[in-house]
C-alpha positions in Angstrom: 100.5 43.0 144.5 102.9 44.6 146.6 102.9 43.8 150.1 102.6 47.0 152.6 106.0 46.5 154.1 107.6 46.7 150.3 104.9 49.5 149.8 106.5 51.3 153.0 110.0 50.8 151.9 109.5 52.2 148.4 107.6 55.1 150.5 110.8 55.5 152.4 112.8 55.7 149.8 110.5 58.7 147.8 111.0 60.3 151.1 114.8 60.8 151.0 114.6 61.8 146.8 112.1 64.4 148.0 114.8 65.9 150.7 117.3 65.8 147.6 114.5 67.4 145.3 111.9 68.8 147.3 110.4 70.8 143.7 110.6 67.2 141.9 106.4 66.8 140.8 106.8 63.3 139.8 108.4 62.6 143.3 105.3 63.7 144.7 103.2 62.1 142.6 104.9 58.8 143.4 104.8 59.6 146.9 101.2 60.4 146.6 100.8 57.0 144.7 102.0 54.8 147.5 100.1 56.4 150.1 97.0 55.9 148.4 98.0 52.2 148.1 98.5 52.2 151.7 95.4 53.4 152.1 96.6 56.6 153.6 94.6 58.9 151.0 94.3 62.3 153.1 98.1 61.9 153.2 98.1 60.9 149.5 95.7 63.8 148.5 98.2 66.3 150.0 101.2 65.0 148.2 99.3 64.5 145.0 98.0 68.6 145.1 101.9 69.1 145.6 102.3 67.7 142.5 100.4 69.5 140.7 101.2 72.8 142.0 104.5 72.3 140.7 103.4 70.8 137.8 99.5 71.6 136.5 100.6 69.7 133.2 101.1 66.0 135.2 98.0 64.4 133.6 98.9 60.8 135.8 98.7 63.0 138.9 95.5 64.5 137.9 93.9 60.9 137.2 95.2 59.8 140.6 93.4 62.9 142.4 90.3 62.0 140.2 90.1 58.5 142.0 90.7 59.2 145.3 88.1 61.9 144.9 86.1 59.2 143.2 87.1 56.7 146.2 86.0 60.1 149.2 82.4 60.0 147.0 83.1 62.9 145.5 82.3 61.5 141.8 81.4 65.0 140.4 84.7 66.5 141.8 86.5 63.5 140.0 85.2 64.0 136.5 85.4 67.8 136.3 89.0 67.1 137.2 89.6 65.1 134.4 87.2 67.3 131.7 89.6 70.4 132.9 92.3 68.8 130.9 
């Protein structure tokens, strides 16, 4: 497992490819993804809608909304995310 300052550096680094590529989905996916891991998941659920506003194809950033809705209780949410695809 990563530790969180490796998980922050990686975060950092997302950061500065999403000033280069601010429209990039999988950026914000990825960024999404290390928040999460970070336990940051309000932050993690913004970045991960981001994602698939730009891209409502991204089936890896659908599964990771699906689990942190799963994770905030929501189970019902989580599934009918998954089903829509």
């Amino acid at each position: 497992m990563k530790t969180d300052n490796q998980l922050t550096e990686a975060l950092k680094n997302i950061d500065k490819l999403l000033t280069m590529n601010p429209d990039s989905s999988f950026y914000h996916q990825q960024q999404g993804v290390l928040l999460g891991l970070l336990g940051k998941h309000k932050n993690a659920k913004q970045a991960l809608e981001k994602s698939a506003s730009l891209d409502e194809n991204n089936l890896q950033t659908l599964i990771h909304l699906a689990r942190i809705d799963a994770v905030e209780g929501n189970v019902n949410q989580a599934i009918e995310r998954i089903q829509v695809k």
